[in-house]
Phi, psi and omega in degrees: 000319177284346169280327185288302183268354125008140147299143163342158125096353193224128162216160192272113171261178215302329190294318161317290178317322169305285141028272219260320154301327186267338184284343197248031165251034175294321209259347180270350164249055146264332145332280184311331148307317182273358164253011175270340168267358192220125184288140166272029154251025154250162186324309165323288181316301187276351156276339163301320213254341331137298144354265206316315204284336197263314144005291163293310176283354176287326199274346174270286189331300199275002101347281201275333148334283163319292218282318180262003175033060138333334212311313182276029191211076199249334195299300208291345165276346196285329182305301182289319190262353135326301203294313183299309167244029116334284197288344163284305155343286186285350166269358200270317203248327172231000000 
């Protein structure tokens, strides 16, 4: 999807995208430090988690920004890769 919103001539390969993803699920093991003392499935827990998630998409968004010269179409990467570690997240936690 993200090669579909490139400029001509400038594309992402899958390994990059591997990459950039895993690199910015860096923040979740601070979760996982953080779950040893504090349950997350309490407000706490789940405003933390919450954190963790935009945290991590911001740090991929401005990765994949950067890297594509991106800038005005920084939302519509932001959506997707929410959703992802989001959906990582809830397999994560329960």
């Amino acid at each position: 999807m993200i090669n579909l919103l490139t400029k001509k001539g400038v594309y992402v390969e899958l390994y990059s995208t591997m990459s950039i993803l895993g690199y910015s699920l860096l923040p979740f093991c601070f979760l996982a430090l953080a779950s040893i003392f504090v349950d997350l499935k309490n407000a706490i827990g789940i405003a933390f988690s919450i954190l963790i998630i935009l945290w991590s998409t911001l740090a991929a968004t401005r990765f994949f920004e950067n890297n594509l010269d991106m800038s005005d179409q920084r939302y519509l990467i932001a959506y997707p890769i929410f959703l992802f570690y989001g959906s990582f997240l809830l397999i994560a936690l329960f």
